[in-house]
PLY file of the C-alpha trace (Angstrom):
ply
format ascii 1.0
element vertex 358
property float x
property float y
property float z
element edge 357
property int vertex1
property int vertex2
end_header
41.99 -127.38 43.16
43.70 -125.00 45.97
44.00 -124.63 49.18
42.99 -121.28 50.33
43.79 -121.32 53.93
44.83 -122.26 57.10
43.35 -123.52 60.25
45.29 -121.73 63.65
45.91 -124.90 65.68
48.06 -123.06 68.35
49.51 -119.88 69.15
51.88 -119.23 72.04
53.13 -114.80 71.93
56.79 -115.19 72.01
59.60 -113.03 71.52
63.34 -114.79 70.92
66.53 -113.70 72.44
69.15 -114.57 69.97
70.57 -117.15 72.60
66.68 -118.38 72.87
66.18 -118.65 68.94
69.22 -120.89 68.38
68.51 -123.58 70.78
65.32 -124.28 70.34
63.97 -125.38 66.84
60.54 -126.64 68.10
61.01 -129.67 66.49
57.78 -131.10 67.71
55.87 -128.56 65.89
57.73 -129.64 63.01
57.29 -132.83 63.37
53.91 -132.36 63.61
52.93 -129.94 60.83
55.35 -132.57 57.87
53.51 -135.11 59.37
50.46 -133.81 58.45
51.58 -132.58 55.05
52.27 -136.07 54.60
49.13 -137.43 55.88
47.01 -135.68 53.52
48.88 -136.16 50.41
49.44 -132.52 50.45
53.07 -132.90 48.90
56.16 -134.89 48.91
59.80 -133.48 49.35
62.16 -132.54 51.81
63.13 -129.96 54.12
66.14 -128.87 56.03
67.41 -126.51 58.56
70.51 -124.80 59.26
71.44 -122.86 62.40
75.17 -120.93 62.81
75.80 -123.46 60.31
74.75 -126.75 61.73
72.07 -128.95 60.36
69.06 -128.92 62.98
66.43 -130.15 61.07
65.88 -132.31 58.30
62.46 -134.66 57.03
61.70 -135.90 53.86
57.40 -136.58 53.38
55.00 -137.79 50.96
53.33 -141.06 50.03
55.31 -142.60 47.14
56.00 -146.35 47.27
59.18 -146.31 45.59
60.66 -143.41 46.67
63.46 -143.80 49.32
63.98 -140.22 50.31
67.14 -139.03 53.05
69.68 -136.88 53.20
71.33 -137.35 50.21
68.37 -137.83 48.14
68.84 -135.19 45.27
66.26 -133.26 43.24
66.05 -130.72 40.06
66.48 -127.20 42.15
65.50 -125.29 38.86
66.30 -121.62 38.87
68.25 -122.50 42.21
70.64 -122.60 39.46
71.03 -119.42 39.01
72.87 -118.67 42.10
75.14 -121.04 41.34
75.80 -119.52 38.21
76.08 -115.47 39.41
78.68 -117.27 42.36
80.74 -118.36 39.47
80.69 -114.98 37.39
81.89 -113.31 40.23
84.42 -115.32 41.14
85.61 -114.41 37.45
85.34 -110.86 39.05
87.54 -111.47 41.77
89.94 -112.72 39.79
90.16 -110.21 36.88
88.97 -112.33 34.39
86.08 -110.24 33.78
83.97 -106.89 34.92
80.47 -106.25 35.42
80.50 -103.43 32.85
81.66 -105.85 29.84
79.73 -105.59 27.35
77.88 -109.11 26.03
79.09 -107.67 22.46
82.69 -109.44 23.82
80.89 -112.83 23.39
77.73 -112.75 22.03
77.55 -109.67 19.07
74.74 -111.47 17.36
72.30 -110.74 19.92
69.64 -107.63 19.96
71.27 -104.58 21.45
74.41 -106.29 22.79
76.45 -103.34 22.92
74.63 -101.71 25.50
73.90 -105.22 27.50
76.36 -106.06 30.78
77.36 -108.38 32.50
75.67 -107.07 34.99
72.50 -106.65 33.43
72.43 -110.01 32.66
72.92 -111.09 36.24
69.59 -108.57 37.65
67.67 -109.40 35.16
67.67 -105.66 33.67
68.56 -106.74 29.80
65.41 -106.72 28.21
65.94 -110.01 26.87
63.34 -111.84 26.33
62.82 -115.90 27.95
63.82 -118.45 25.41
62.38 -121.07 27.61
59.10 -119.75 25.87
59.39 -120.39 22.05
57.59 -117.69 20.03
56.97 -116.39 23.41
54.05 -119.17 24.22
54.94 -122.48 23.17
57.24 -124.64 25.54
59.70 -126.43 24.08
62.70 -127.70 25.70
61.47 -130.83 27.61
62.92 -132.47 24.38
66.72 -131.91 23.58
67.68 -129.15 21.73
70.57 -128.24 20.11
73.15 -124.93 21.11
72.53 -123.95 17.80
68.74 -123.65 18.11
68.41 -122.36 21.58
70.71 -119.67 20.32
68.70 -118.78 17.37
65.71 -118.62 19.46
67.40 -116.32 22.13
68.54 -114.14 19.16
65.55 -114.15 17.25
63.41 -112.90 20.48
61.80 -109.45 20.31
64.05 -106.79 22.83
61.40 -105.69 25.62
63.30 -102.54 26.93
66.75 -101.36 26.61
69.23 -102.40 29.93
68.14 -100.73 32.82
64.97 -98.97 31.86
63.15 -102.21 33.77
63.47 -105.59 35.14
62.02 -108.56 33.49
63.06 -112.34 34.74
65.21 -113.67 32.17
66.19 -117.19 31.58
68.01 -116.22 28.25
70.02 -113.57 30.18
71.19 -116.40 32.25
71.85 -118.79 29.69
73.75 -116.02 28.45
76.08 -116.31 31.08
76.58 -119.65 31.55
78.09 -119.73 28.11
79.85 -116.84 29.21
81.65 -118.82 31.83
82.45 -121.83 29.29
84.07 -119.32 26.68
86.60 -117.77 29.57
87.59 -121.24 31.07
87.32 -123.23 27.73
85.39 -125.31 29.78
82.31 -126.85 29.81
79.85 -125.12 32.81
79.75 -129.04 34.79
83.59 -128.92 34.52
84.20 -125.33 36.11
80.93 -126.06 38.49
83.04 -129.21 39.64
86.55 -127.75 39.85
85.22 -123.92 41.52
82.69 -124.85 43.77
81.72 -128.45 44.35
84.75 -129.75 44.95
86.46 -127.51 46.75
83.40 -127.40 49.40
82.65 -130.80 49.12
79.03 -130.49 47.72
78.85 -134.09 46.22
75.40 -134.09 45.49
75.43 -131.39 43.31
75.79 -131.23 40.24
75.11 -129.60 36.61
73.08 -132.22 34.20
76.30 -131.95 32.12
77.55 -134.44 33.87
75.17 -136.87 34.02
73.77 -137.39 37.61
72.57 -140.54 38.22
69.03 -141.48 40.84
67.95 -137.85 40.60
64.25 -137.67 42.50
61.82 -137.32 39.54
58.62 -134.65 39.56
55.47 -135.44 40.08
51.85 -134.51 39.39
48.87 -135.22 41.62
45.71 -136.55 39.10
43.20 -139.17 39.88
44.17 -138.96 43.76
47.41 -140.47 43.00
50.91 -139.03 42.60
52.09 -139.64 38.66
55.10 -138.99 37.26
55.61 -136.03 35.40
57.76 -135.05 32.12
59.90 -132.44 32.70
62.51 -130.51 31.27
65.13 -132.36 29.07
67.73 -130.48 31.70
70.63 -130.32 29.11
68.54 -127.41 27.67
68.66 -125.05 30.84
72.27 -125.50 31.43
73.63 -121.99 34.32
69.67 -121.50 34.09
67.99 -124.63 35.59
69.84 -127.63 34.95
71.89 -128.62 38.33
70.60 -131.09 40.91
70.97 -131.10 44.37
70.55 -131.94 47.81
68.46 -129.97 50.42
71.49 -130.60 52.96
74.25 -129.30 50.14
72.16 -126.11 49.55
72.08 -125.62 52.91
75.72 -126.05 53.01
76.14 -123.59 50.20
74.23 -120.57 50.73
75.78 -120.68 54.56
79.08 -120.83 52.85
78.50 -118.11 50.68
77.52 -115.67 53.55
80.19 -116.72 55.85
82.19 -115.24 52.85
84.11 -118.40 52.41
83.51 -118.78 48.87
83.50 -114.91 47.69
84.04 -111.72 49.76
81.82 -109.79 51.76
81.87 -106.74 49.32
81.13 -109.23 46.49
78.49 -110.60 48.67
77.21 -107.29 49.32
77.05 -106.52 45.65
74.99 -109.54 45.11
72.05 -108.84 47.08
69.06 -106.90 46.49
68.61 -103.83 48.31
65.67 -104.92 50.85
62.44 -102.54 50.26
63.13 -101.79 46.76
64.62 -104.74 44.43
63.41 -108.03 44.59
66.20 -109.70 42.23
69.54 -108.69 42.92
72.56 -110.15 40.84
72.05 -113.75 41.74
70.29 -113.24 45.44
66.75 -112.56 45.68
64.72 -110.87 48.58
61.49 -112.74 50.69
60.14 -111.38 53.55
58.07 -114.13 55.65
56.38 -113.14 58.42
57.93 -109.79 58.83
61.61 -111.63 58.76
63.65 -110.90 55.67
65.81 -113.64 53.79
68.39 -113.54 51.02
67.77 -116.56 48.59
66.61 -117.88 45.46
63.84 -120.35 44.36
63.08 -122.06 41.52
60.05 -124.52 39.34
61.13 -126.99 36.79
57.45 -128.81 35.24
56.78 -130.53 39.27
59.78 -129.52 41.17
59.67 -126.40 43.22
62.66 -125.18 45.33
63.21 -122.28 47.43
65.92 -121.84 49.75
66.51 -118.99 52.14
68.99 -117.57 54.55
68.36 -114.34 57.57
71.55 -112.73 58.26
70.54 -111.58 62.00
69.95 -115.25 63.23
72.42 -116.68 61.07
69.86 -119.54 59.64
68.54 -121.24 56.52
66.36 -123.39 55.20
66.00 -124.97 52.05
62.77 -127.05 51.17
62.18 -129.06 47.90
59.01 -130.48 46.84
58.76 -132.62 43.75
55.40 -132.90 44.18
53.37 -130.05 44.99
49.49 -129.46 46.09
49.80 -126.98 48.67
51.95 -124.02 47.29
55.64 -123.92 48.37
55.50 -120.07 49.57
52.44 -121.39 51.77
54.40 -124.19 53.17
57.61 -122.20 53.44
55.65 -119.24 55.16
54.38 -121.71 57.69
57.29 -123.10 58.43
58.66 -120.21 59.01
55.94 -119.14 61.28
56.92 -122.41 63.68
60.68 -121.40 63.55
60.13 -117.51 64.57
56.73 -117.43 66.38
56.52 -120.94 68.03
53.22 -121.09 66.22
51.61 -124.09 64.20
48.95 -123.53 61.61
47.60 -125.99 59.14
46.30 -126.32 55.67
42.52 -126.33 55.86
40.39 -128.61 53.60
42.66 -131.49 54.04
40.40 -133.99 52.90
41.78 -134.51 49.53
38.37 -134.98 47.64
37.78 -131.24 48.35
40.72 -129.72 46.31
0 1
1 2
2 3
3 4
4 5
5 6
6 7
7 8
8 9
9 10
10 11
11 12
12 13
13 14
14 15
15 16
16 17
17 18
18 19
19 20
20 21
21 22
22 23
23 24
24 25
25 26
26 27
27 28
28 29
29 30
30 31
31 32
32 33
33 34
34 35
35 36
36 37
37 38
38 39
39 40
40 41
41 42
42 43
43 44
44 45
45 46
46 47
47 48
48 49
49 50
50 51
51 52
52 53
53 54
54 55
55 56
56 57
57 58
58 59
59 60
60 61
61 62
62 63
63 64
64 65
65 66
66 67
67 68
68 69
69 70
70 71
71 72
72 73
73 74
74 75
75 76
76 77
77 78
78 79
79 80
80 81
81 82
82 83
83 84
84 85
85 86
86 87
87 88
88 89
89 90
90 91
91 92
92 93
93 94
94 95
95 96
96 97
97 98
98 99
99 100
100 101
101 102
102 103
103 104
104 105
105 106
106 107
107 108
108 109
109 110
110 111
111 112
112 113
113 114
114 115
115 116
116 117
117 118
118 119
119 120
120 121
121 122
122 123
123 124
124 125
125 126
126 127
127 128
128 129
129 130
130 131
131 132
132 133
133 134
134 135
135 136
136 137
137 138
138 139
139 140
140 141
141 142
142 143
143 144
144 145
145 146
146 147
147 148
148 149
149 150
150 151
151 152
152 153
153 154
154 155
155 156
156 157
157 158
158 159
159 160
160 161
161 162
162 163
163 164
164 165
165 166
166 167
167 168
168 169
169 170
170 171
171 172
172 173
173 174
174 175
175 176
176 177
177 178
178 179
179 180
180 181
181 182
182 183
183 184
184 185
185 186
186 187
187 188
188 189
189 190
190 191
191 192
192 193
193 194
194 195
195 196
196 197
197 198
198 199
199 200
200 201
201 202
202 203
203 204
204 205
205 206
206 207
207 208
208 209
209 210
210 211
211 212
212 213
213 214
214 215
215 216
216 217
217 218
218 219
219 220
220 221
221 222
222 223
223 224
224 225
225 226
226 227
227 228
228 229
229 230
230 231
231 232
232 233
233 234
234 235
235 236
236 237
237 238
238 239
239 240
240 241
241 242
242 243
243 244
244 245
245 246
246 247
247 248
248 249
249 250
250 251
251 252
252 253
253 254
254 255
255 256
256 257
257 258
258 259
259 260
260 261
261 262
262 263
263 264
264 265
265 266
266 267
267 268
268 269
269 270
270 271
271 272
272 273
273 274
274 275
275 276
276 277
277 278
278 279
279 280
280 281
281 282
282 283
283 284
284 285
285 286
286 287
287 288
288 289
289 290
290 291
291 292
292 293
293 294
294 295
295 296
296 297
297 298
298 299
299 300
300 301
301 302
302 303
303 304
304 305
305 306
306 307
307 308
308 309
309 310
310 311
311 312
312 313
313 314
314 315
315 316
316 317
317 318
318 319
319 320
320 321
321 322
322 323
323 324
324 325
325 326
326 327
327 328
328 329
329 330
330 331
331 332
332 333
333 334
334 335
335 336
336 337
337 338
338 339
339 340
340 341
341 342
342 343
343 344
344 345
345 346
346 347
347 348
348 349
349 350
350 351
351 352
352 353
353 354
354 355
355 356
356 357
């Protein structure tokens, strides 16, 4: 059941001025192309826009009777997470609580070649640790609670798959790593310094880490029979700094524009974070995508129904987030196209939209 292309409904050759870009949004063409997302059952979710830092855009879509979807409406952001959770070890940086170059030995000896692990190697995924989301490697585990205790034994019972920096391997145990990291050096628990270092202080009220117990989170969803049913996914208190907060597609918005106006950490720490374009594609908490020949700094994320990807380009100063808790039509896909309407003034659909066909 995929979709495996598009239909080009309408193509206009157009090249922005930077004055150009930011005052028109083509909202009609966005309009049009949710609406027939929607239509079709293709998914359900919600998208926004930023520009210079303003909201220009936001629609939520998808056909599910009880859910009451606006701005506010908040959703698992998965791996989004992890951003969240680098911004926070660097802010340690900046204030000399820590250095990239400490070893995880300082907090975590019991774990496979620890000595020779970072900080940093946590953060770009360069460890070798393995993914403890995966017990034994193949057998998924945590949509059930699990204690500290076990996820730690799992994590340290992992095989090592290369020593730090001979490769790159996406690591949810690296990053579960560090969110304990950040408990140990505030004596905190990671909702508590979330709260008091980030969400508070730039008024991001609808996120937050499941630590502290959000309440009307969006659920995931599955599409089977030609009907949208609810899915089981993680038990979130597992994936705490890894894929446990919930948010808003407005507050993520809010945040990553923060972030690269340098408001919540400086420009060279900014700089530090990012991949370098052309060669990396995680950085240390900021990954690279290239739509449409236009690069973005981000990150994305999957819980078991939720996808999340949000993205900002430094030369037009803009970002978009999109969630979709219920997904047909691939988020890169939808993203891509999107993206497409934004840059190109051009509007191309998913073909096959009769659902039967998938």
């Amino acid at each position: 059941m995929k979709i495996t292309g598009k239909i080009l409904i309408f193509f206009i050759p157009f090249l922005f001025s930077q004055k150009a870009f930011s005052q028109d949004i083509h909202t009609k063409k966005m309009d049009d192309y949710i609406r027939y997302i929607q239509k079709n059952d293709l998914d359900i979710g919600s998208i926004s826009v930023f520009q210079k830092g303003k909201k220009v855009y936001f629609k939520s879509f998808g056909n599910i009777e009880k859910q009451k979807t606006d701005r506010n409406t908040t959703y698992q952001i998965g791996s989004v997470t992890k951003l969240f959770t680098a911004v926070l070890i660097f802010k340690m940086v900046e204030q000399h609580k820590i250095s990239l170059n400490d070893p995880l030995s300082k907090y975590f000896p019991e774990v496979k070649n620890s000595g020779k692990i970072t900080i940093k190697n946590l953060l770009e995924h360069s460890s070798g640790l393995n993914n403890y989301v995966k017990k034994d490697e193949k057998i998924i585990w945590l949509k059930d609670p699990r204690t500290d205790q076990e996820i730690m034994q799992e994590i340290t019972g992992q095989r090592i798959l290369f020593s730090p920096d001979e490769n790159v391997f996406y690591s949810n145990s690296g990053y579960y790593l560090l969110g304990k990291i950040i408990e140990k050096e505030y004596d905190k628990n990671y909702s508590e310094v979330l709260k008091e270092q980030l969400t508070k202080p730039f008024q991001l009220s609808q996120t937050k880490s499941a630590l502290e117990n959000p309440k009307q989170i969006t659920g995931s969803y599955i599409f089977e029979r030609d009907v949208w049913q609810p899915a089981k996914d993680f038990y979130f208190k597992n994936i705490v700094g890894v894929g446990d907060i919930s948010s808003s597609t407005e507050n993520l918005n809010r945040f990553i524009n923060l972030l690269f106006n340098y408001k919540i950490l400086s420009k060279e720490t900014v700089d530090i974070m990012k991949p370098v374009i052309g060669k990396e594609i995680y950085g240390r908490g900021l990954m690279t995508f290239n739509f449409h020949t236009v690069d973005f700094y981000g990150n994305t994320g999957g819980t078991y129904g939720t996808n999340t990807i949000v993205i900002f380009d430094e030369k037009t100063d803009t970002s978009i987030t999109l969630i979709i808790n219920g997904e047909r039509y691939p988020r890169n896909e939808f993203i891509k196209d999107i993206v497409d309407i934004i840059y190109n003034n051009t509007i191309k659909f998913p073909e096959n939209a009769d659902k039967n066909t998938y």
